[in-house]
DSSP file (Angstrom, degrees, kcal/mol; ACC not computed):
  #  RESIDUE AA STRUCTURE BP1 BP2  ACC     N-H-->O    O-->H-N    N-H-->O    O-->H-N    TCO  KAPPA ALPHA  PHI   PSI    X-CA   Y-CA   Z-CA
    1    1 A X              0   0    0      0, 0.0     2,-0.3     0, 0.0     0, 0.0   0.000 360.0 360.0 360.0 -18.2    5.2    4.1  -14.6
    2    2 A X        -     0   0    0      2,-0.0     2,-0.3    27,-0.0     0, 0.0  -0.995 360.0-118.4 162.1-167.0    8.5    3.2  -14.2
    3    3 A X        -     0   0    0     -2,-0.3     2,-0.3     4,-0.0     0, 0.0  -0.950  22.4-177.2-170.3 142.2   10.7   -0.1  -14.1
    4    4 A X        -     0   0    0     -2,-0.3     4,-0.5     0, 0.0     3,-0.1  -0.866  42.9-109.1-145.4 162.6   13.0   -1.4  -10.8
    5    5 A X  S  > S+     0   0    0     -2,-0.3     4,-1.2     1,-0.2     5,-0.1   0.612 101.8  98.4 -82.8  21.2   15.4   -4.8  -10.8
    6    6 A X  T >4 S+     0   0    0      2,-0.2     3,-3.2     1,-0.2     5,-0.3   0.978  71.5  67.8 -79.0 -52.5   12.7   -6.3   -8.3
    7    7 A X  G >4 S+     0   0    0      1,-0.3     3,-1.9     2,-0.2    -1,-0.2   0.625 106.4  37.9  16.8 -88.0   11.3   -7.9  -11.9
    8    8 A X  G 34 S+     0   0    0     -4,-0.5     3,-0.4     1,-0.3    -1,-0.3   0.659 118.5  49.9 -51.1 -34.7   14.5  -10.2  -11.9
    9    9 A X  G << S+     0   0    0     -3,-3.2     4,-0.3    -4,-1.2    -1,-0.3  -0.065 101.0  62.4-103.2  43.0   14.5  -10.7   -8.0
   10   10 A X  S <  S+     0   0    0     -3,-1.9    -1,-0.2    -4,-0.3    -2,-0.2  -0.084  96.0  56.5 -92.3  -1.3   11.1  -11.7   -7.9
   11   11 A X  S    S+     0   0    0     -3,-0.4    -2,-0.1    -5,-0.3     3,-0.1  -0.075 110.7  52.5-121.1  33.6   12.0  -14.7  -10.1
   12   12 A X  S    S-     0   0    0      1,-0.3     2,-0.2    -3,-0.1    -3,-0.1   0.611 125.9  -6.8-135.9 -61.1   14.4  -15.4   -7.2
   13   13 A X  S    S-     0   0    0     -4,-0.3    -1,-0.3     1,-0.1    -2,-0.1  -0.885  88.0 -84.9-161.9 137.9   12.3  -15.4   -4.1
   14   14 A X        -     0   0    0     -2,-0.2     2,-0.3     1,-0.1    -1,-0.1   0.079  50.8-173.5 -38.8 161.2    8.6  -14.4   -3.6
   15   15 A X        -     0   0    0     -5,-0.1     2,-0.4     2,-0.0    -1,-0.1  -0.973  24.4-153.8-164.8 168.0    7.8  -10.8   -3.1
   16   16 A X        -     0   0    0     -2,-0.3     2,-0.4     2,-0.0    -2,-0.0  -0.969  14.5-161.3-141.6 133.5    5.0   -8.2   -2.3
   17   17 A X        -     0   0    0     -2,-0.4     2,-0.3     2,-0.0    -2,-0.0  -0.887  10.1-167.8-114.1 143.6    5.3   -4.6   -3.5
   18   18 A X        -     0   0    0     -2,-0.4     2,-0.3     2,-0.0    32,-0.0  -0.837  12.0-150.3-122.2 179.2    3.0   -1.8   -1.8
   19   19 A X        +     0   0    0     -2,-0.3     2,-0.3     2,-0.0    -2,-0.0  -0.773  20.5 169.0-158.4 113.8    2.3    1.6   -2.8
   20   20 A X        -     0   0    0     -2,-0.3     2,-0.4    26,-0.1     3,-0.2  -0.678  41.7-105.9-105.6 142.5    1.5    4.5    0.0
   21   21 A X        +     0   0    0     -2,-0.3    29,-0.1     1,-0.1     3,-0.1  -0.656  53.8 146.0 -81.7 127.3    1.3    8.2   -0.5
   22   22 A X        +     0   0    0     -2,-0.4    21,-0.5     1,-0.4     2,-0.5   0.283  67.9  50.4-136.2 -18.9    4.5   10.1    0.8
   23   23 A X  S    S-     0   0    0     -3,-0.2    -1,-0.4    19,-0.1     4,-0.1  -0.880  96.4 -89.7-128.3 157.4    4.5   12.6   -1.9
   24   24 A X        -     0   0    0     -2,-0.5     3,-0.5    -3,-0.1     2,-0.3  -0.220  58.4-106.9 -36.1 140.3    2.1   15.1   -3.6
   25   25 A X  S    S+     0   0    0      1,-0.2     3,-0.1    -4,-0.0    -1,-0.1  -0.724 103.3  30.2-108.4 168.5    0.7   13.2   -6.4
   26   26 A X  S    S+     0   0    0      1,-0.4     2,-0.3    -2,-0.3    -1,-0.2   0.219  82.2 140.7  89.5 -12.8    2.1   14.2  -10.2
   27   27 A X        -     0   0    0     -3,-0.5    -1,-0.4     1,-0.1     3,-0.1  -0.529  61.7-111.1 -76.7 143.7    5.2   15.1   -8.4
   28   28 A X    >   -     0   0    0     -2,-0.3     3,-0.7     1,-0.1     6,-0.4  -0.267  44.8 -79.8 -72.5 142.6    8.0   13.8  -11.0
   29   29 A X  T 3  S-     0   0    0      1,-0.2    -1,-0.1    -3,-0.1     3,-0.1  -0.437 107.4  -3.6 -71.5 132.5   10.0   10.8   -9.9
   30   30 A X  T 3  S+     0   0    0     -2,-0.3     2,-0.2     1,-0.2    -1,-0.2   0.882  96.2 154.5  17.9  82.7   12.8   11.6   -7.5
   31   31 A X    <>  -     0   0    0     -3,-0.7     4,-2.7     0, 0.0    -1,-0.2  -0.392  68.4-103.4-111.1 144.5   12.4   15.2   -7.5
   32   32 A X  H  > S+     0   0    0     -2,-0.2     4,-3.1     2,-0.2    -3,-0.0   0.709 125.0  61.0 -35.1 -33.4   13.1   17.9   -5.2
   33   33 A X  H  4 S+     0   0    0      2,-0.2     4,-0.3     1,-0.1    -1,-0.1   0.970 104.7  39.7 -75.8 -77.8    9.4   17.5   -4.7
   34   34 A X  H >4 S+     0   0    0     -6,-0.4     3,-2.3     1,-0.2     4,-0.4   0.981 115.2  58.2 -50.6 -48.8    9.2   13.7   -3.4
   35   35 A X  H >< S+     0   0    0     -4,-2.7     3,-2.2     1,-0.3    -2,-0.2   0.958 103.0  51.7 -59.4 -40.8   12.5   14.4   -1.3
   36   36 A X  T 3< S+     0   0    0     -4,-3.1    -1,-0.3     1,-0.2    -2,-0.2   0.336  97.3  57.7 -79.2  34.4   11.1   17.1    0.6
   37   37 A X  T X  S+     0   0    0     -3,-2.3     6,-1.0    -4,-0.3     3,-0.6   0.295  87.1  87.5-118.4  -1.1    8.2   15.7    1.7
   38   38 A X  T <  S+     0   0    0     -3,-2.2    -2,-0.1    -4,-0.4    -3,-0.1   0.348 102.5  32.0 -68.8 -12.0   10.8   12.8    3.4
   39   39 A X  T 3  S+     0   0    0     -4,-0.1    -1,-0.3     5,-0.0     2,-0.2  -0.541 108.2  92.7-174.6  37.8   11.1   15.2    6.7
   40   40 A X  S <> S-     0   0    0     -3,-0.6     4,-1.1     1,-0.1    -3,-0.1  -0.938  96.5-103.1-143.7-172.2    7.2   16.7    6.4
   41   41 A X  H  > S+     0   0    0     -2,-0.2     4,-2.8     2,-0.2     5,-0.4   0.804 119.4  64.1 -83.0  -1.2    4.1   15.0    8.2
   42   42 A X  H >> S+     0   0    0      1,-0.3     4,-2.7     2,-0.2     3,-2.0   0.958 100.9  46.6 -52.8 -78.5    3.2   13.4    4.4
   43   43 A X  H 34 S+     0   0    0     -6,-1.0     4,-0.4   -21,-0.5    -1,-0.3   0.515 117.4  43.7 -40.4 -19.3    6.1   11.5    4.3
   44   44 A X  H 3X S+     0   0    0     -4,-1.1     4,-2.5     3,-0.2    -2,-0.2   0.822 115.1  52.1 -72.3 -35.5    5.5   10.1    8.2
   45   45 A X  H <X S+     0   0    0     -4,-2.8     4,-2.4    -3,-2.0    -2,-0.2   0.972 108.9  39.8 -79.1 -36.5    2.5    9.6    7.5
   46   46 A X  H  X S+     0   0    0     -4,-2.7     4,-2.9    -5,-0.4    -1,-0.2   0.879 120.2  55.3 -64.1 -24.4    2.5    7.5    4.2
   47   47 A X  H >> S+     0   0    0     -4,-0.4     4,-1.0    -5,-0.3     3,-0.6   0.887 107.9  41.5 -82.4 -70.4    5.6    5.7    6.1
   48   48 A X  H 3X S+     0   0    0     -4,-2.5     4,-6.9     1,-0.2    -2,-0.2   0.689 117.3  54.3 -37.0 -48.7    3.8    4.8    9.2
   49   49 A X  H 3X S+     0   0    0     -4,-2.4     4,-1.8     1,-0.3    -1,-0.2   0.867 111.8  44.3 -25.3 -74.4    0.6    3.7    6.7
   50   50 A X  H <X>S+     0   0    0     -4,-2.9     4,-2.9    -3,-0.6     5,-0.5   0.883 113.0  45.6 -56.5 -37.0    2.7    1.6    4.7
   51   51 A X  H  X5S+     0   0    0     -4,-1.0     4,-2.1     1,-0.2     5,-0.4   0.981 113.4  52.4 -71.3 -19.0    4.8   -0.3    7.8
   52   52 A X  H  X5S+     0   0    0     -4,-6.9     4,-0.8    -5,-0.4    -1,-0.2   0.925 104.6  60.6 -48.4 -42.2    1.1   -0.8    9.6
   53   53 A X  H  X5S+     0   0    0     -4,-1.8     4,-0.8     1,-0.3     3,-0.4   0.791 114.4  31.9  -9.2 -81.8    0.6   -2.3    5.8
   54   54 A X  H  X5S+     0   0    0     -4,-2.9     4,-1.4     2,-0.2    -1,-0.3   0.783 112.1  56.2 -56.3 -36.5    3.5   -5.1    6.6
   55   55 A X  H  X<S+     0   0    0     -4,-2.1     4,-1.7    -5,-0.5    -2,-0.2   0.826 108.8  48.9 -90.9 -16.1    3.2   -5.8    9.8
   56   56 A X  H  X S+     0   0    0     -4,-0.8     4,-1.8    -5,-0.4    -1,-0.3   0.882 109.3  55.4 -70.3 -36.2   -0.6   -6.7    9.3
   57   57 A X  H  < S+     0   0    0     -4,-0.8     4,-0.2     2,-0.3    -2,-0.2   0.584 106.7  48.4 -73.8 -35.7    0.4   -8.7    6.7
   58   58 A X  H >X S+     0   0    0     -4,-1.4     3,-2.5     2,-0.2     4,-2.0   0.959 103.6  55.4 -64.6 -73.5    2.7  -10.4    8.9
   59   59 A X  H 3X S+     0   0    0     -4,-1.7     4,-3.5     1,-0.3     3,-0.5   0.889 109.9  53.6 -48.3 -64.3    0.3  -11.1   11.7
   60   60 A X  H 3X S+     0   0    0     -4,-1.8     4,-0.9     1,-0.3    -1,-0.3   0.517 110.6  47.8 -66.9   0.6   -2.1  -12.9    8.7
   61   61 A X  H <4 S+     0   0    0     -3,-2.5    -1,-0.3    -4,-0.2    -2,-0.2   0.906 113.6  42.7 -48.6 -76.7    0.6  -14.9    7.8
   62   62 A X  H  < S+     0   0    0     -4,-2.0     3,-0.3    -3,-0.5    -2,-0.2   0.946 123.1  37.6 -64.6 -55.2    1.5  -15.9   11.3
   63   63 A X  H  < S+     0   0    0     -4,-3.5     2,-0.4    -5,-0.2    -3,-0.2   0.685 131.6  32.9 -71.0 -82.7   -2.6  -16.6   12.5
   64   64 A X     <  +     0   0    0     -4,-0.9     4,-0.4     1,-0.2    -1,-0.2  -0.295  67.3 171.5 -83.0  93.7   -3.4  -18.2    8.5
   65   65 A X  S  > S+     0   0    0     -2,-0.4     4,-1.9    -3,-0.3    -1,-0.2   0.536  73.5  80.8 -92.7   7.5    0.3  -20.0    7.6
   66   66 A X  H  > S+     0   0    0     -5,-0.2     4,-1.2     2,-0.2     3,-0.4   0.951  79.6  61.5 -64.1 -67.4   -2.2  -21.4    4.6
   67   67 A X  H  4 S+     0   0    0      1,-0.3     4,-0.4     2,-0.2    -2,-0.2   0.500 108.5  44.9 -44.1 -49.2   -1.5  -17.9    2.9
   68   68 A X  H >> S+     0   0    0     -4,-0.4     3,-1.8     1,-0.2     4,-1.5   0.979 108.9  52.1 -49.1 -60.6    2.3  -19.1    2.9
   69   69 A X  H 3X S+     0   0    0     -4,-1.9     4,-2.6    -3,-0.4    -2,-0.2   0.774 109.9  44.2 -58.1 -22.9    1.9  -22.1    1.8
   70   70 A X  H 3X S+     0   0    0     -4,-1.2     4,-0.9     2,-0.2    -1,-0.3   0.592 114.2  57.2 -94.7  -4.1   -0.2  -21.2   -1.2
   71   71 A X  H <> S+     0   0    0     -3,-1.8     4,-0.7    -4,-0.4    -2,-0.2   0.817 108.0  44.9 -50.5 -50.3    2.4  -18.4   -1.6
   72   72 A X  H >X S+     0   0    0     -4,-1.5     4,-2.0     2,-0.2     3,-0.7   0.928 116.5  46.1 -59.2 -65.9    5.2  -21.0   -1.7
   73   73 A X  H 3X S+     0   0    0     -4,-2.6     4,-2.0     1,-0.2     5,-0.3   0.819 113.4  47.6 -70.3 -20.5    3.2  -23.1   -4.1
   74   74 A X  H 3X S+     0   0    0     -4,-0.9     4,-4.9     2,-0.2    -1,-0.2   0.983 117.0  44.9 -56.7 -45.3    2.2  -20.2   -6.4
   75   75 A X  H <X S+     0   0    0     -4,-0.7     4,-2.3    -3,-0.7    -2,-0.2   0.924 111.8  47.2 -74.1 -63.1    5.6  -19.1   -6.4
   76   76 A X  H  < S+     0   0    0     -4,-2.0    -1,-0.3     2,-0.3    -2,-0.2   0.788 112.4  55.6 -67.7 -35.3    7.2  -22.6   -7.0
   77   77 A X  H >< S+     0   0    0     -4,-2.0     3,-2.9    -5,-0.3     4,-0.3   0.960 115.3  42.2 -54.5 -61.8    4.1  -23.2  -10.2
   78   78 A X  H 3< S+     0   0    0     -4,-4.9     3,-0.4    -5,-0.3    -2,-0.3   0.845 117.0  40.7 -64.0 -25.9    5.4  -20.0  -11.8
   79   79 A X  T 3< S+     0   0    0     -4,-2.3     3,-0.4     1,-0.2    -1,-0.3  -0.064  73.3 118.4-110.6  30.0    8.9  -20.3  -11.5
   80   80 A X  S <  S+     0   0    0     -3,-2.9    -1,-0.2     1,-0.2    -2,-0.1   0.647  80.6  46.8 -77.6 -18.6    8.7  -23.9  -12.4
   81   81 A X  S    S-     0   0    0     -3,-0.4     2,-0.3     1,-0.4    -1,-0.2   0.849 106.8-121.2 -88.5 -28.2   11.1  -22.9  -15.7
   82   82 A X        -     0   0    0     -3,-0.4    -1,-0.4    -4,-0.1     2,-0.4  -0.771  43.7 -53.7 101.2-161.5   13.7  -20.9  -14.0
   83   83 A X        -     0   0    0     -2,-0.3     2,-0.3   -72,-0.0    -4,-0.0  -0.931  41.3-167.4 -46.8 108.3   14.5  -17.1  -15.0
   84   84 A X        -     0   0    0     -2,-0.4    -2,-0.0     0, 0.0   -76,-0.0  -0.755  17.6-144.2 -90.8  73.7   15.2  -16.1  -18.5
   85   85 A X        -     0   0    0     -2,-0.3    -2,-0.0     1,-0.2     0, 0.0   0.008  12.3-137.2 -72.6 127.4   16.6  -12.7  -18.4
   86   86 A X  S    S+     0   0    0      2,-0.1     2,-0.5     0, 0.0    -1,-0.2   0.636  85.3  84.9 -50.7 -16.0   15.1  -10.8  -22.0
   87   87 A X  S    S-     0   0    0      1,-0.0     2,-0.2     4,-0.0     4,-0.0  -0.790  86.4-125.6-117.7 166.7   18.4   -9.2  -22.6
   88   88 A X    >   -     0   0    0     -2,-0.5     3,-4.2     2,-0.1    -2,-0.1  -0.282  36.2 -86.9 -93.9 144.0   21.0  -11.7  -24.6
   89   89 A X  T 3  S+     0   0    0      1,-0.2     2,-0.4    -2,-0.2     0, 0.0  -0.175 109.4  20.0 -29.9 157.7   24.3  -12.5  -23.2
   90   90 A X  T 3  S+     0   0    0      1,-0.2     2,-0.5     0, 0.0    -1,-0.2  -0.023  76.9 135.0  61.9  -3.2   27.3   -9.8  -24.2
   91   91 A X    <   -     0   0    0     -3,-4.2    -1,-0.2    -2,-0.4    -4,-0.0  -0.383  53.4-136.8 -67.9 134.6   24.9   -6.9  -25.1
   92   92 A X        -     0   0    0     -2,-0.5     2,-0.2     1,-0.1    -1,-0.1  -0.224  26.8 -94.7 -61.4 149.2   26.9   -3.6  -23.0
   93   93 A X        -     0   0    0      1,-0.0     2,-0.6     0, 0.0    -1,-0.1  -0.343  42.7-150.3 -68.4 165.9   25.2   -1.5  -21.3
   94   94 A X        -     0   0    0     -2,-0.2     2,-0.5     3,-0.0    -1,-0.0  -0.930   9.5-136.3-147.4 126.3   24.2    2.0  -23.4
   95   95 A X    >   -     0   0    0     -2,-0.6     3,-0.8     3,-0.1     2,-0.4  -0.655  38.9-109.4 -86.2 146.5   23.6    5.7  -21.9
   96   96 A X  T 3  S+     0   0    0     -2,-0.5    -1,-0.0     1,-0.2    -2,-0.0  -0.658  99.2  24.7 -71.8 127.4   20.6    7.0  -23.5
   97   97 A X  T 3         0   0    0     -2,-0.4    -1,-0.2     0, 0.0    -2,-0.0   0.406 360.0 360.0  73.2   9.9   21.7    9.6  -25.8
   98   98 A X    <         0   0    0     -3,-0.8    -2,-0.2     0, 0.0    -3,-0.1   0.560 360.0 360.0-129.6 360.0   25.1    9.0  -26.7
């Protein structure tokens, strides 16, 4: 679907990705289509959706602090090597078609 640096800062510090509806779905990524729906009731709604989403998330954190802690220890298992990043020292960056 697509590709973001969270990869690389997920190998940094735990993280939690969600995914809420704000736009008509099909609509091409960052599109006329997804922006105007930014300033329509989609886009409030899918944002309110998502922060109830966190802020619950929060609250089961705060009443269960096991959920961190086996968060921390997952985190701390997997990243027990470091962060390799897959592309090799000196390569330049390259625009696609040139």
């Amino acid at each position: 679907m697509g590709s973001t640096d969270v990869a690389d800062v997920s190998w940094q510090t735990p993280t939690a990705q969600i995914r809420c509806t704000t736009y008509p779905a099909n609509s091409p990524g960052h599109s006329w289509q997804n922006v105007s729906c930014g300033n329509s009731t989609i886009g409030f709604k899918g944002t309110i959706n998502a922060g109830k989403v966190i802020a619950a998330s929060a609250i089961d954190i705060f009443i269960n602090p096991d959920v961190l802690i086996g968060a921390k220890e997952e985190f701390e298992e997997k990243t027990v090597n470091g962060y390799l990043c897959p592309i090799p020292d000196g390569v330049p960056p390259t625009i696609p078609g040139q």
